[in-house]
LUMMAR-151565 format. One line per 2 residues: their letters; for each residue z, y, x of C-alpha. Coordinates in nm, 3 decimals, m for minus. Layout:
# residues N
A) Z:Y:X | ...;
END
This chain:
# residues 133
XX) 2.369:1.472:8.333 | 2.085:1.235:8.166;
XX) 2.254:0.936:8.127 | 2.088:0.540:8.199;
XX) 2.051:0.547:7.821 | 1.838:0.869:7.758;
XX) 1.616:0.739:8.063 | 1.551:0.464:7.916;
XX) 1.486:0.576:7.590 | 1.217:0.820:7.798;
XX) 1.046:0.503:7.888 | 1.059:0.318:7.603;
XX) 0.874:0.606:7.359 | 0.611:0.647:7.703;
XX) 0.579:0.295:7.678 | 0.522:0.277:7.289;
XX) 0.260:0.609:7.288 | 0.096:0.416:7.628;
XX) m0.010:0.147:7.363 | 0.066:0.346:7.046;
XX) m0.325:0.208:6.955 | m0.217:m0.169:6.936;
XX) 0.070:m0.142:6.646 | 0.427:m0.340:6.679;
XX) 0.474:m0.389:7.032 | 0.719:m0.653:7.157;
XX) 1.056:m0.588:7.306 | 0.973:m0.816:7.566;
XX) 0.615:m0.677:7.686 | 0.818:m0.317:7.685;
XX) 1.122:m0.481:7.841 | 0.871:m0.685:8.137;
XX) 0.638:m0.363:8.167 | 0.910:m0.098:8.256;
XX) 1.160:m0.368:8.466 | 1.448:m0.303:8.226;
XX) 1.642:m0.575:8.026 | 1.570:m0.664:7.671;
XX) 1.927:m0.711:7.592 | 1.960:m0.356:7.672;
XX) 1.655:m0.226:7.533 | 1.783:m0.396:7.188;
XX) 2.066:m0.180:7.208 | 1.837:0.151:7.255;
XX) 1.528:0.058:7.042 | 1.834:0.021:6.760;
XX) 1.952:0.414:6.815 | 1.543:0.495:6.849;
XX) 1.508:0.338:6.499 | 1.816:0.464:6.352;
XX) 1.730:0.829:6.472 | 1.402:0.745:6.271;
XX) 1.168:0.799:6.636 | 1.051:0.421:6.607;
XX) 1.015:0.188:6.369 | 1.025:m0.207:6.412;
XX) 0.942:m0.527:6.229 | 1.105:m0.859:6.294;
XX) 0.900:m1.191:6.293 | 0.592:m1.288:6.416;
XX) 0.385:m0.981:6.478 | 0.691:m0.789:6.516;
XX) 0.812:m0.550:6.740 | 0.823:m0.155:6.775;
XX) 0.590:0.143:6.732 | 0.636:0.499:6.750;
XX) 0.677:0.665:6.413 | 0.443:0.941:6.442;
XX) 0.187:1.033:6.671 | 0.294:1.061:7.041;
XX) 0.198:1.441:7.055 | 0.452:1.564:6.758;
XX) 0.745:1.407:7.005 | 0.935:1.652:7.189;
XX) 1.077:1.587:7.494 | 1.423:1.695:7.409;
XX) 1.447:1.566:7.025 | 1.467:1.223:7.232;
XX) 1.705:1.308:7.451 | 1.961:1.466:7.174;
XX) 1.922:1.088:6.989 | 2.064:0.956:7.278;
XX) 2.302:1.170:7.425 | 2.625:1.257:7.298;
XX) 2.512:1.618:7.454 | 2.301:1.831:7.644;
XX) 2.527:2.151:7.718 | 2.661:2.248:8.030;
XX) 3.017:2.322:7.888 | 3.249:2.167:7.623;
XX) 3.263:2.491:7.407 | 2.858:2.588:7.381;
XX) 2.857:2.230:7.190 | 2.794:2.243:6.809;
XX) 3.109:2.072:6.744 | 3.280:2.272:6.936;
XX) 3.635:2.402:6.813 | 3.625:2.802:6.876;
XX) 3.695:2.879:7.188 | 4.011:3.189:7.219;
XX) 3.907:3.309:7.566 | 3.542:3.317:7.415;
XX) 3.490:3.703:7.371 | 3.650:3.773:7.755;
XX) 3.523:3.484:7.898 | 3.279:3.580:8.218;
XX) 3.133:3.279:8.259 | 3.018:3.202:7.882;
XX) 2.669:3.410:7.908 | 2.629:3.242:8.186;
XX) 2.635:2.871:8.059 | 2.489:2.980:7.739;
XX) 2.178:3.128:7.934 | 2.156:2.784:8.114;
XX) 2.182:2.580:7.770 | 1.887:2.783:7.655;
XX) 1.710:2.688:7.946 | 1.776:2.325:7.939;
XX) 1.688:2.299:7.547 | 1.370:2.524:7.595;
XX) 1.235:2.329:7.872 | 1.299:1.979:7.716;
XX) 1.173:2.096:7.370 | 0.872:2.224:7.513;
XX) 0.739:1.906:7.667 | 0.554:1.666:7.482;
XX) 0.588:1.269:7.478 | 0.242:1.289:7.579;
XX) 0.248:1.497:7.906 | 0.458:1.205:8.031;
XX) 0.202:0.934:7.989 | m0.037:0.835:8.276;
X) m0.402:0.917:8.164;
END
């Protein structure tokens, strides 16, 4: 599941590449436009910039702004900053300890098929299919 967080972070980055044209944009006119709290957007704008997605300048004439151009963002390289996971099951994660019942398990090929799925689909769609032309 797709938590609050990685929703969020959806609409900040639409948000930023919606006015990618007019540089730092303020927390607050992101925060007002999409109806979420700033406080909360502080705390995902932070894991955006850390994850090196946006970049932000404090001050007057200060805010946030996409790092590169809204078309070289995949869908799912902003999901993975902000979710501790995307697989279906514990053991198809990269940090996985090896699993024993891995080479008799029935189900594995299974979830593994689905994780391809999911990653394929979110990696193939573009920060900019999202935004409203």
């Amino acid at each position: 599941m797709i938590s609050t967080k990685g929703r969020y972070a959806l609409r900040v980055m639409i948000d930023l590449a919606e006015h990618h044209q007019d540089g730092y944009i303020p927390l607050k006119d992101v925060a007002m436009r999409q109806g979420i709290s700033k406080k909360y957007l502080e705390i995902i704008v932070k894991e955006l910039v850390a994850g090196k997605l946006v970049s932000g300048v404090s001050g007057k004439g200060g805010g946030y702004k996409l790092c590169r151009d809204p078309e070289d963002y995949s869908i799912g390289e902003i999901l993975e900053k902000m979710e501790p996971s995307l697989t279906a099951v514990a053991c198809l994660a990269s940090d996985a300890a090896p699993c024993p019942r891995s080479s008799s398990c029935q189900t594995l090929p299974l979830w593994a098929e689905y994780d391809k799925l999911t990653h394929d689909f979110f990696y193939g769609k573009k920060l900019t299919e999202l935004l409203i032309v």
